[in-house]
N, CA, C and O atoms as a DFTB+ gen file, in Angstrom:
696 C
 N C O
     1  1       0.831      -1.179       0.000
     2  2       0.000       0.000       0.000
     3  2       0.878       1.245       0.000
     4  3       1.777       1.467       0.811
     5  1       0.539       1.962      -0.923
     6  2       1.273       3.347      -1.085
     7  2       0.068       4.657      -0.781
     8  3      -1.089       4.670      -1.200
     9  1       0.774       5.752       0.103
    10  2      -0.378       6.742       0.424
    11  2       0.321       7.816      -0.303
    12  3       1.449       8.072       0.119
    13  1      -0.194       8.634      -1.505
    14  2       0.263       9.589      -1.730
    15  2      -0.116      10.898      -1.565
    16  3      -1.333      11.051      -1.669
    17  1       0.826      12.384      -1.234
    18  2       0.546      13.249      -1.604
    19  2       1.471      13.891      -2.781
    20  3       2.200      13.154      -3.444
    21  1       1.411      15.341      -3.022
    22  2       2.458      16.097      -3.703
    23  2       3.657      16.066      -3.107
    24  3       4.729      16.117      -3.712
    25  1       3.488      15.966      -1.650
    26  2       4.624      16.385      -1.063
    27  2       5.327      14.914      -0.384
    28  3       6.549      14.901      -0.239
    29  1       4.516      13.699       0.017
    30  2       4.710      12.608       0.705
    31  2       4.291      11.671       0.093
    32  3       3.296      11.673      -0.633
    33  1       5.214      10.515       0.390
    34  2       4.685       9.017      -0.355
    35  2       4.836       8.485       1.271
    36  3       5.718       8.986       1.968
    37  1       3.851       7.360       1.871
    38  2       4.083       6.701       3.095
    39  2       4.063       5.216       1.926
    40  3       3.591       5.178       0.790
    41  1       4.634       4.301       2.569
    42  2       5.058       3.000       1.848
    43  2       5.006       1.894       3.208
    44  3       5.450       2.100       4.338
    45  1       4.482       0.969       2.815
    46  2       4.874       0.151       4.057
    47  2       6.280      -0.549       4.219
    48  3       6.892      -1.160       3.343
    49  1       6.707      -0.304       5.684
    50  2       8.261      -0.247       5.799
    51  2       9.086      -1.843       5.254
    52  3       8.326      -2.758       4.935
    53  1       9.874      -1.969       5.215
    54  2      10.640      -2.804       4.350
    55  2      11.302      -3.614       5.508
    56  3      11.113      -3.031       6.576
    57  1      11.995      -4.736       5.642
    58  2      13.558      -4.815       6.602
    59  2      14.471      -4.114       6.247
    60  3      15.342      -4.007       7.111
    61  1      14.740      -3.337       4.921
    62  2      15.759      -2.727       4.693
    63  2      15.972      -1.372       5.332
    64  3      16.999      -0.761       5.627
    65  1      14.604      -1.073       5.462
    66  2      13.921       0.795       6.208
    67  2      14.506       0.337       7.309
    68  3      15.371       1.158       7.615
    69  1      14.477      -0.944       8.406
    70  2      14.897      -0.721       9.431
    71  2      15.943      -0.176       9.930
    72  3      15.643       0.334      11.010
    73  1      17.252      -0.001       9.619
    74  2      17.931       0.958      10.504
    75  2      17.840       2.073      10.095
    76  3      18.747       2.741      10.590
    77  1      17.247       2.629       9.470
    78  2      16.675       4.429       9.631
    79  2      15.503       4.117      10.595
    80  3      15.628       4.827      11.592
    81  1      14.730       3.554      10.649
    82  2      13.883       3.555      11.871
    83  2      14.521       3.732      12.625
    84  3      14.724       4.851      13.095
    85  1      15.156       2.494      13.068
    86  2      16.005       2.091      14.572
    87  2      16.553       3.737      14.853
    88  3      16.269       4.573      15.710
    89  1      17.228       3.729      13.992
    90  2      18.185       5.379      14.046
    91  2      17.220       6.542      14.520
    92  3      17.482       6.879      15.675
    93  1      16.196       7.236      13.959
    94  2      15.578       8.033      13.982
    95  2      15.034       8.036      15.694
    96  3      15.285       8.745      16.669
    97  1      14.089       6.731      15.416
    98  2      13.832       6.218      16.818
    99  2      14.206       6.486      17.948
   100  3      13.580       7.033      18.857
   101  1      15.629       5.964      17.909
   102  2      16.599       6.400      19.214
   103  2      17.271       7.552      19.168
   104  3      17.963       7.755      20.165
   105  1      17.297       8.396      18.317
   106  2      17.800       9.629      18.110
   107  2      17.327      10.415      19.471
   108  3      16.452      10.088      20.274
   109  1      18.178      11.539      19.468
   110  2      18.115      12.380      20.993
   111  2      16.975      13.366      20.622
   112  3      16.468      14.043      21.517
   113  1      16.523      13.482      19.248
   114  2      15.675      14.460      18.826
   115  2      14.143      13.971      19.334
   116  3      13.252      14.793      19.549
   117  1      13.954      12.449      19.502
   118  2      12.986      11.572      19.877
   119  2      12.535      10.667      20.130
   120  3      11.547      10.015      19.791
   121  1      13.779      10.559      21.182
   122  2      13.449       9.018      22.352
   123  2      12.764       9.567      23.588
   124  3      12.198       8.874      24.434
   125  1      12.897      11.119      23.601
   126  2      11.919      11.330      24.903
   127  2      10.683      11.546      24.677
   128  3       9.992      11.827      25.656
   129  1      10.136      11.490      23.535
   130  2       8.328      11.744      22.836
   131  2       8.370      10.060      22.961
   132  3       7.968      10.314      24.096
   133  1       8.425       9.219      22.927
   134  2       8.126       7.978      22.058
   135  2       8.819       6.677      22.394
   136  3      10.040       6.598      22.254
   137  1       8.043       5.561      22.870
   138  2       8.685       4.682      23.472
   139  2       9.650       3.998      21.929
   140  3       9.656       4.288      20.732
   141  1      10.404       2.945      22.829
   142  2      11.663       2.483      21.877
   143  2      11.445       0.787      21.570
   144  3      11.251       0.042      22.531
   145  1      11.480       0.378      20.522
   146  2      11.172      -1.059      20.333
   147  2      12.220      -1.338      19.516
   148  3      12.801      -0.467      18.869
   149  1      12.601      -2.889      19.493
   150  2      13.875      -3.741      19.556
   151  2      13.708      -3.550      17.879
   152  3      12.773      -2.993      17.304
   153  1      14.933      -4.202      17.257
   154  2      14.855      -4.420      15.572
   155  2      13.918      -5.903      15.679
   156  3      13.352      -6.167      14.618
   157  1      13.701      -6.817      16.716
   158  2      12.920      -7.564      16.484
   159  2      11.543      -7.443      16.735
   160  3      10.765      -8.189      16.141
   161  1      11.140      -6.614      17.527
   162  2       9.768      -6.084      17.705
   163  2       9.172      -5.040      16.099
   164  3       7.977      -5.067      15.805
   165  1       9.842      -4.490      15.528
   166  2       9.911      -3.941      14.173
   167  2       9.633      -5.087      12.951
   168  3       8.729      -5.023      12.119
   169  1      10.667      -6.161      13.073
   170  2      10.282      -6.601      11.996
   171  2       9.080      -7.777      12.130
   172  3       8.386      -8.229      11.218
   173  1       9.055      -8.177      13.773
   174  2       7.877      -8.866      13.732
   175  2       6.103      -7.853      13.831
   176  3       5.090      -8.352      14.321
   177  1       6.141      -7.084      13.510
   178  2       5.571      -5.818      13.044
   179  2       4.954      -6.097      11.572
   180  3       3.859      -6.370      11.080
   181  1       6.126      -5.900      11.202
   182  2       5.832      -6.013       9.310
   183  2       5.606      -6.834       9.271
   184  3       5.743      -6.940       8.052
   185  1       5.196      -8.092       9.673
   186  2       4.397      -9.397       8.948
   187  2       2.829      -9.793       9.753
   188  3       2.180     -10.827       9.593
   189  1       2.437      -8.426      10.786
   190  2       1.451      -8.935      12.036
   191  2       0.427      -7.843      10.671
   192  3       0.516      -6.819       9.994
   193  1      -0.293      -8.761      10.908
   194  2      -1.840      -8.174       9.445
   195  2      -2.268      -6.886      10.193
   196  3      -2.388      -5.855       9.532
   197  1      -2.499      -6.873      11.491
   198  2      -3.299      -5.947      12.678
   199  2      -2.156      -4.809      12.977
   200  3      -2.323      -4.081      13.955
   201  1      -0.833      -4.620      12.034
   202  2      -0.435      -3.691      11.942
   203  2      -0.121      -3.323      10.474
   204  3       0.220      -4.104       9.586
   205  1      -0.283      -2.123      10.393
   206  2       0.678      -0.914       9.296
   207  2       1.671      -0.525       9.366
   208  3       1.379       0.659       9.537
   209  1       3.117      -0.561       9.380
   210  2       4.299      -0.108       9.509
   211  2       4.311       0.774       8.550
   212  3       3.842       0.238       7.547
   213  1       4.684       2.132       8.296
   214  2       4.810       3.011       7.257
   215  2       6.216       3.781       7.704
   216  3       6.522       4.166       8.832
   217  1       7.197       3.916       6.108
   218  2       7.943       4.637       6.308
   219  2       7.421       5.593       5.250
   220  3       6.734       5.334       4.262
   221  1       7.939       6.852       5.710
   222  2       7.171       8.332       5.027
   223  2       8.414       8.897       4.284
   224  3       9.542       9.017       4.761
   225  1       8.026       9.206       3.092
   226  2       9.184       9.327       2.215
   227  2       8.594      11.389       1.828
   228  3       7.471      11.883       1.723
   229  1       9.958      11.995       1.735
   230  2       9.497      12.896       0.643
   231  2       9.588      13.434      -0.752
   232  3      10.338      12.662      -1.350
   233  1       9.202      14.356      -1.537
   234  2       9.240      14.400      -2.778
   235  2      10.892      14.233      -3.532
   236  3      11.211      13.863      -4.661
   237  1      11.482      14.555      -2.693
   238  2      13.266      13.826      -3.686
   239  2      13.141      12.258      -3.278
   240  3      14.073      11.531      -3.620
   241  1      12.071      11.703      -2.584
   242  2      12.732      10.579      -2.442
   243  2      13.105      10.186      -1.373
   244  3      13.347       8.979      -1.381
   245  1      13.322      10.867      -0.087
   246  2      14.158      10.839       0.671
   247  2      13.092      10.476       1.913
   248  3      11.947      10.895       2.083
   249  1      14.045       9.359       2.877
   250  2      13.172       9.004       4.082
   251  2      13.282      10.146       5.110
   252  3      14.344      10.381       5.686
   253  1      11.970      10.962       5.357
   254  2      11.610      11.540       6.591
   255  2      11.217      10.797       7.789
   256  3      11.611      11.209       8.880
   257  1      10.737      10.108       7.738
   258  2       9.954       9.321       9.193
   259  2       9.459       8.258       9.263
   260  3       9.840       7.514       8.358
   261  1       8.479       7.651      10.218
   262  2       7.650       6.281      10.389
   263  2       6.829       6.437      10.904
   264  3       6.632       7.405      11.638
   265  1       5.867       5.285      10.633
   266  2       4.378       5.624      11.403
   267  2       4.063       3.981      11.637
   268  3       4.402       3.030      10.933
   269  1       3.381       4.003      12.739
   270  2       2.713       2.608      12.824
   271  2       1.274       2.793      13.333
   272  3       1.012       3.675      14.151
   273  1       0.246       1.867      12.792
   274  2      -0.712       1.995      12.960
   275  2      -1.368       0.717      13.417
   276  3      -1.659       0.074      12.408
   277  1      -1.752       0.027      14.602
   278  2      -2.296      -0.827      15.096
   279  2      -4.183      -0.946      15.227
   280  3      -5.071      -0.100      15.116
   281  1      -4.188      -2.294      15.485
   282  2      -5.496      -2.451      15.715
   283  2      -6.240      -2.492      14.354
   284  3      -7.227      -1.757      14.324
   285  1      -5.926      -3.341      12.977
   286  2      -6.123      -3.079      12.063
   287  2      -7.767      -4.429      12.214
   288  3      -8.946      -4.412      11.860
   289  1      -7.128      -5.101      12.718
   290  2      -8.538      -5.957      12.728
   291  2      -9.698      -6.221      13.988
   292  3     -10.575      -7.057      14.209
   293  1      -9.037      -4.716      14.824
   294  2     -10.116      -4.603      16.056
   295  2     -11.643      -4.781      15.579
   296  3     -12.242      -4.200      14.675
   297  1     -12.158      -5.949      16.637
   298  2     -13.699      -5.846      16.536
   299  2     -14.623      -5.119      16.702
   300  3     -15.702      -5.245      16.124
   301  1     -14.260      -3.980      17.764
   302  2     -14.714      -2.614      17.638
   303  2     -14.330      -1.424      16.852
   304  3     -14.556      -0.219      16.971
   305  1     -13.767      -2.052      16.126
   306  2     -13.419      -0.698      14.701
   307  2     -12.941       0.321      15.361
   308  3     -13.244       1.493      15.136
   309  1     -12.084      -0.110      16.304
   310  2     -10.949       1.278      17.040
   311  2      -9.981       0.633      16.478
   312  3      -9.759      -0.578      16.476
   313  1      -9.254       1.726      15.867
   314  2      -7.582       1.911      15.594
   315  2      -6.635       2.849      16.169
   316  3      -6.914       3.889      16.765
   317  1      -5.288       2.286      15.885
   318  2      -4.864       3.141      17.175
   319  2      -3.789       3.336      15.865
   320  3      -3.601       2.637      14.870
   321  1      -2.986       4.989      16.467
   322  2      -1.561       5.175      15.653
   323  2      -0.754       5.240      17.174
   324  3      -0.769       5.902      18.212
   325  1      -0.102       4.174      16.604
   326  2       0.969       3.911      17.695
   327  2       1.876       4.747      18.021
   328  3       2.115       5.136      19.165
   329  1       2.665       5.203      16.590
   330  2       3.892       5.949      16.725
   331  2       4.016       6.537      15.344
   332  3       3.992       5.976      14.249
   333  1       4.171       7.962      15.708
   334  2       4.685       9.072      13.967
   335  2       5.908       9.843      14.845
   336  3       5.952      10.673      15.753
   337  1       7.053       8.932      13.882
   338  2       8.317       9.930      14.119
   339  2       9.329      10.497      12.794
   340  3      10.023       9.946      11.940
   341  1       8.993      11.863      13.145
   342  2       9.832      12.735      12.011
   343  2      11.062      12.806      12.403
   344  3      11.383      12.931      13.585
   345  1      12.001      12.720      11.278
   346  2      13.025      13.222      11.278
   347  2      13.884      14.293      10.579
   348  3      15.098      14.411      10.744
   349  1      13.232      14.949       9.898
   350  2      13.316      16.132       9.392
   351  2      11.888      17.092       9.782
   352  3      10.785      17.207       9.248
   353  1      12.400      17.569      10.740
   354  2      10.833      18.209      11.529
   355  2      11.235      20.013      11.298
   356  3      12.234      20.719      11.156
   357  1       9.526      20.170      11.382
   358  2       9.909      21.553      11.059
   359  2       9.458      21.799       9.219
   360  3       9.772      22.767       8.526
   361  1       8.895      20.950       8.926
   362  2       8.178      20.669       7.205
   363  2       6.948      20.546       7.207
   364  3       6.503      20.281       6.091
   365  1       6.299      20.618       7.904
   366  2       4.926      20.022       8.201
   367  2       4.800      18.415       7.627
   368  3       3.706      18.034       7.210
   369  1       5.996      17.482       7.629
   370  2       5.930      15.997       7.815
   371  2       4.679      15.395       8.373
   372  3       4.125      14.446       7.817
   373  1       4.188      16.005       9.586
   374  2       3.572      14.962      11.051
   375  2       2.576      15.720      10.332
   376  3       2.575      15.328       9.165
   377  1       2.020      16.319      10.455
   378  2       0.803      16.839      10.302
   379  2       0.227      16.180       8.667
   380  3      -0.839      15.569       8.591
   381  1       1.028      16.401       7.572
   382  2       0.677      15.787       6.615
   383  2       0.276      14.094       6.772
   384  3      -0.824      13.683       6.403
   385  1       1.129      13.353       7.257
   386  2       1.382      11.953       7.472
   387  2       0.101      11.327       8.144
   388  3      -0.515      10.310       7.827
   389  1      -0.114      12.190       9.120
   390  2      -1.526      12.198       9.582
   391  2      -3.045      11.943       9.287
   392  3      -3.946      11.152       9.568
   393  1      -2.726      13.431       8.325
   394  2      -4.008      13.480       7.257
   395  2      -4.207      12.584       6.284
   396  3      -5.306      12.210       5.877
   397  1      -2.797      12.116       5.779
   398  2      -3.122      10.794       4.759
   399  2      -3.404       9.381       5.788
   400  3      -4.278       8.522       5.669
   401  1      -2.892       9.442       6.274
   402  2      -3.370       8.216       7.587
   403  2      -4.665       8.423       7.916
   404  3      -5.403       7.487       7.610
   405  1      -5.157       9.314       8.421
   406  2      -6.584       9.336       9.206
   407  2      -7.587       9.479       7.717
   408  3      -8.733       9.036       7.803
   409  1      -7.226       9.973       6.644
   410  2      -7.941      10.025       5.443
   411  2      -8.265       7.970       4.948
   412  3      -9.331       7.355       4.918
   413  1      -7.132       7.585       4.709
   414  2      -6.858       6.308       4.257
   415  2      -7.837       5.408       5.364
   416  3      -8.872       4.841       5.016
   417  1      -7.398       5.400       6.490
   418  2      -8.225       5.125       7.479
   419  2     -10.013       4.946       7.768
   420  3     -10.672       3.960       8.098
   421  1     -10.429       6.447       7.459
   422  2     -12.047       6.479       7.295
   423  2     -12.701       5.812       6.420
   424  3     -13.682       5.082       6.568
   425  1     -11.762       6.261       4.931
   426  2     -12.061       5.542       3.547
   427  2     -11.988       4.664       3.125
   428  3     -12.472       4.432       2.017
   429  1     -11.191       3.582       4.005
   430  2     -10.881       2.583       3.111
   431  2     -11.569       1.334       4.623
   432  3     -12.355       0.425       4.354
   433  1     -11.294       1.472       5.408
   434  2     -11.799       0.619       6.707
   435  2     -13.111       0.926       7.083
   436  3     -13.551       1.988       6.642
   437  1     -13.903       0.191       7.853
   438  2     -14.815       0.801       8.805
   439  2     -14.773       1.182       9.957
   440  3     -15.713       1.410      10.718
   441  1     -13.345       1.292      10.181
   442  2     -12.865       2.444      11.260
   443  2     -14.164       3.250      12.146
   444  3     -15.162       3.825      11.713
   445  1     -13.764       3.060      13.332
   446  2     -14.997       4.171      14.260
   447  2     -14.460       5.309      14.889
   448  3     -14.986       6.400      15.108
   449  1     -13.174       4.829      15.182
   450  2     -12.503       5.428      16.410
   451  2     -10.868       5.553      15.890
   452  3     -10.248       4.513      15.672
   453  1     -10.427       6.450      15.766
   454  2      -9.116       6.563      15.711
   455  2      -8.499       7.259      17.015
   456  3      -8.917       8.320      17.477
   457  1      -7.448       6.510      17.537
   458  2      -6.757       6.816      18.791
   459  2      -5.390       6.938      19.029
   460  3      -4.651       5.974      18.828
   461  1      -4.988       7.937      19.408
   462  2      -3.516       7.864      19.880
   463  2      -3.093       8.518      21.166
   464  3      -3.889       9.355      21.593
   465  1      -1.741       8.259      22.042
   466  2      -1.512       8.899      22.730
   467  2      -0.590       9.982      22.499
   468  3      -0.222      10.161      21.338
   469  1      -0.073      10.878      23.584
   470  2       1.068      11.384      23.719
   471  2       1.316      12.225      25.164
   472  3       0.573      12.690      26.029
   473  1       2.682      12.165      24.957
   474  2       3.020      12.484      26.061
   475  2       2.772      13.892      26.709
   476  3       2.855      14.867      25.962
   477  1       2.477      14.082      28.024
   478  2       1.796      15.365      28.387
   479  2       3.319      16.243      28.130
   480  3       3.106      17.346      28.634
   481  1       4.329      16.233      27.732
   482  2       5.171      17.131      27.999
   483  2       5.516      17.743      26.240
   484  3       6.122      18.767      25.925
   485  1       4.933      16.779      25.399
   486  2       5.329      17.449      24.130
   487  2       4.048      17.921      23.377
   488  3       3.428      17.155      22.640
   489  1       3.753      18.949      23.548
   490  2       2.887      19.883      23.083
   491  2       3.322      20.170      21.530
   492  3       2.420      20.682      20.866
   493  1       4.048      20.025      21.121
   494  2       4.344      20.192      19.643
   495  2       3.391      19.326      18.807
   496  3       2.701      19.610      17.828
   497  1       3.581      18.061      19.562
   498  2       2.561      17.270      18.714
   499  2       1.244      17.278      19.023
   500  3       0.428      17.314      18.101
   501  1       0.726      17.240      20.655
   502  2      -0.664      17.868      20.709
   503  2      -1.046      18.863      19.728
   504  3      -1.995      18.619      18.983
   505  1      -0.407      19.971      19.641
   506  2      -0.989      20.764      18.624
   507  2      -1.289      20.158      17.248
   508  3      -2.405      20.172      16.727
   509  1      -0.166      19.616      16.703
   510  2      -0.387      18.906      15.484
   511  2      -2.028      17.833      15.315
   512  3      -2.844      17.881      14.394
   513  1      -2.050      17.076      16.381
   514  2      -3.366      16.712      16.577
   515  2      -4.220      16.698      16.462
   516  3      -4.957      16.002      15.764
   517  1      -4.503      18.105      17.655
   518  2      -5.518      19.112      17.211
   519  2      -6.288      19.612      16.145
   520  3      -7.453      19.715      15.761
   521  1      -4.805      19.950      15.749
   522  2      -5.276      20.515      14.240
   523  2      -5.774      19.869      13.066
   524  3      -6.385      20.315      12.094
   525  1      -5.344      18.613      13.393
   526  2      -5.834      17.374      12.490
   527  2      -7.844      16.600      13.028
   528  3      -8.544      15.758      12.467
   529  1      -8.024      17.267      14.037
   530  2      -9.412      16.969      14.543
   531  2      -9.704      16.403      15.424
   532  3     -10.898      16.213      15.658
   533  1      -8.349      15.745      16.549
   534  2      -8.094      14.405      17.392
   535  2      -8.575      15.639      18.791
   536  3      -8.087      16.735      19.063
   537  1      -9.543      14.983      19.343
   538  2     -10.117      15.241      20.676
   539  2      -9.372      15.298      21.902
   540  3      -8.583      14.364      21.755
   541  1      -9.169      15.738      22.852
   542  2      -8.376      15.061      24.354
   543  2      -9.499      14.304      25.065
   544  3     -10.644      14.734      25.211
   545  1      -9.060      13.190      25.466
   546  2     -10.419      12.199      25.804
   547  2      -9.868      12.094      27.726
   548  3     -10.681      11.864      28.622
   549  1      -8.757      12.265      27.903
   550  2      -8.224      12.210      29.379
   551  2      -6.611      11.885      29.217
   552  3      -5.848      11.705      28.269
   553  1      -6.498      11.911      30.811
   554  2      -4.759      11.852      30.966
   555  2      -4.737      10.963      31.941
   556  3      -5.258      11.006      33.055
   557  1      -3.874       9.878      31.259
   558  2      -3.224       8.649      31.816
   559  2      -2.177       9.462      32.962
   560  3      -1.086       9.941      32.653
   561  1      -2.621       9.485      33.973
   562  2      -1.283      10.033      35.193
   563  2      -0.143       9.212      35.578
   564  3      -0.378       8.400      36.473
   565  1       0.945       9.237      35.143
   566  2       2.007       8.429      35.837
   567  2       2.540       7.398      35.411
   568  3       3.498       6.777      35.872
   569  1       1.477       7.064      33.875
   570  2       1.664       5.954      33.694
   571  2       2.976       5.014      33.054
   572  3       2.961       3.784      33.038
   573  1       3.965       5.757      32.601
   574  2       4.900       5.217      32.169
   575  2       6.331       5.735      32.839
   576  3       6.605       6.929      32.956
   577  1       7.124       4.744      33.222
   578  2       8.089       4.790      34.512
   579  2       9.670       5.111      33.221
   580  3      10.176       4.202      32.562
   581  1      10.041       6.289      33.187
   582  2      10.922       6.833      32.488
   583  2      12.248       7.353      33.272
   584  3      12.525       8.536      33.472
   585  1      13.173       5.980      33.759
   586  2      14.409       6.217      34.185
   587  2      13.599       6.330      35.739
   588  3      12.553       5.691      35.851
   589  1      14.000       6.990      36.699
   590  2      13.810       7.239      38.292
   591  2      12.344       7.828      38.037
   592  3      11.784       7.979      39.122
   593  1      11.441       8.257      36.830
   594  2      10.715       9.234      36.945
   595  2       9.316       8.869      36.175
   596  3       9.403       8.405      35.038
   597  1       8.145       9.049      36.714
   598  2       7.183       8.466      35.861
   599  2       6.696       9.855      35.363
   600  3       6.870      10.918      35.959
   601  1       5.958       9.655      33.988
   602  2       5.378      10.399      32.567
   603  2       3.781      10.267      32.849
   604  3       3.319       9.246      33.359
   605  1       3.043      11.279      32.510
   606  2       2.008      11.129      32.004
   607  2       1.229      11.020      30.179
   608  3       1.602      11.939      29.451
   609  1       0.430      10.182      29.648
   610  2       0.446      10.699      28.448
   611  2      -1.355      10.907      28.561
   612  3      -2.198      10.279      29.203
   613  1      -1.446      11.926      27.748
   614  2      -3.098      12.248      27.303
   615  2      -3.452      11.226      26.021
   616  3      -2.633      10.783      25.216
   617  1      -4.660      11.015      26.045
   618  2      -5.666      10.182      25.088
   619  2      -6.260      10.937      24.343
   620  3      -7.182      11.632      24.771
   621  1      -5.827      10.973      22.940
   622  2      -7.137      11.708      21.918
   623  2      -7.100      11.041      21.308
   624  3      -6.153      10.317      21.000
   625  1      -8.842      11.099      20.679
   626  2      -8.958      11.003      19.347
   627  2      -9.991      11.192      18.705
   628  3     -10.855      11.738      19.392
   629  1     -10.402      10.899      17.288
   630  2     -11.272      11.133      16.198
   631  2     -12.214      10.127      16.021
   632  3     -11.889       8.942      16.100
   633  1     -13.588      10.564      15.742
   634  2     -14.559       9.756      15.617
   635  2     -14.865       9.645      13.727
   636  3     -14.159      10.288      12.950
   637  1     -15.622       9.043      13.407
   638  2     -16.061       8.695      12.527
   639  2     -16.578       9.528      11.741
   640  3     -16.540       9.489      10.511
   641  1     -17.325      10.696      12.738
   642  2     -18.645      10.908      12.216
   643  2     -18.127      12.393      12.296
   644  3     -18.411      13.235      11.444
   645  1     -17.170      12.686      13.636
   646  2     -16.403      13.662      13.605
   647  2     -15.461      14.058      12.269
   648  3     -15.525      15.132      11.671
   649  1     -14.908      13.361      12.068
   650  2     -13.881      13.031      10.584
   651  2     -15.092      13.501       9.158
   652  3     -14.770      14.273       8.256
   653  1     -15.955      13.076       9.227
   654  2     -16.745      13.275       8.230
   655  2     -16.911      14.723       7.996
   656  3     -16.659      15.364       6.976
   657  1     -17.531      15.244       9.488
   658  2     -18.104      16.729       9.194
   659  2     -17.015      17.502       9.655
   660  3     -17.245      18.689       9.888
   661  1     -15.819      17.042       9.842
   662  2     -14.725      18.198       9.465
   663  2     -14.262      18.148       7.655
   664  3     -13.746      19.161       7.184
   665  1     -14.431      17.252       6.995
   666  2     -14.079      17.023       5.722
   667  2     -15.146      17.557       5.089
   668  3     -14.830      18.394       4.243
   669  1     -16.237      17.368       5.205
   670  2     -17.447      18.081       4.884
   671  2     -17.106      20.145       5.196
   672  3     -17.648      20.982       4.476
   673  1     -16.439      20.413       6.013
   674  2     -16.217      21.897       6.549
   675  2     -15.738      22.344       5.684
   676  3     -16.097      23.359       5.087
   677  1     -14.316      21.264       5.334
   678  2     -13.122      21.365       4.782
   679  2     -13.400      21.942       2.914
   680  3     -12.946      22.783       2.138
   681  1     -14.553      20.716       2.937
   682  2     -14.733      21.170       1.409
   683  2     -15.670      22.270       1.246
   684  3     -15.698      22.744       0.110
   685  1     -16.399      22.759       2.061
   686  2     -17.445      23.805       1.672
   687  2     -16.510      24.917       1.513
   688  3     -16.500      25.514       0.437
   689  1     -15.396      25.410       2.851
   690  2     -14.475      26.289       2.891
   691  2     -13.285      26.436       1.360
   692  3     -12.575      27.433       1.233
   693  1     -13.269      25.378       0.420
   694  2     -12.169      25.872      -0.791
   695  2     -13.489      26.371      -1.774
   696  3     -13.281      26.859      -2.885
């Protein structure tokens, strides 16, 4: 599966994508947004049906980021995006990657619920969120134990029906 825009191709990730994952991943730019998984948790990834692995390419060609998207065969038609990490940030990458994700998502699944977390301390991407239509549904307090120190992350997300009549907004407004 290929998601295109003008500006982004997402591709589903390869074994070969893996060490730019791995890399990006653990990079100092964003191991503190985003938990860290093994090269074997990755590639047993790419063969689990109930996930999407996407690496996000841009218009030269060039790998910007990854995305994973779980819960592909939930019985309650909740999906979750696990993880979107840019590595050339500062392009509007995340925010695009998004929109073709949560677009691909409504349209092509019977998706109800799209869900993700993040961490209460990076507001960069809350905003990005936001702006994409994802709700704050509550905040997980404490829940993840980071070195001597536990994290909180908030819960948003997009409904179905929500997604519709923002796309519906979207098109009356051009």
């Amino acid at each position: 599966m290929i998601l295109h825009s003008e500006a982004l191709d997402l591709q589903r990730t390869t074994k070969q994508d893996l060490a730019f994952v791995l890399a990006i991943e653990q990079s100092e730019l964003n191991r503190v947004y985003i938990g860290q998984w093994s090269k074997e948790e990755h590639t047993t990834a790419l063969q689990d049906p109930d996930i999407l692995h996407l690496t996000i390419w841009d218009s030269t060609g060039k790998r910007v980021g990854y995305m994973i998207v779980t819960g592909l065969q939930d019985t309650h038609l909740t999906v979750c995006i696990k993880r979107i990490v840019i590595h050339s940030k500062g392009f509007g990458y995340g925010k695009l990657s998004l929109r073709l994700v949560t677009d691909w998502i409504f349209c092509s699944t019977e998706t109800h619920r799209l869900w993700l977390d993040v961490r209460d301390h990076n507001t960069r991407a809350r905003h990005v969120y936001e702006s994409c239509g994802f709700t704050l549904e509550g905040t997980l307090r404490d829940c993840i134990k980071v070195g001597e120190r536990f994290e909180s992350l908030h819960i948003m997300s997009i409904l179905r029906h929500e997604y519709i009549a923002r796309t519906e907004r979207e098109q009356k407004d051009k």
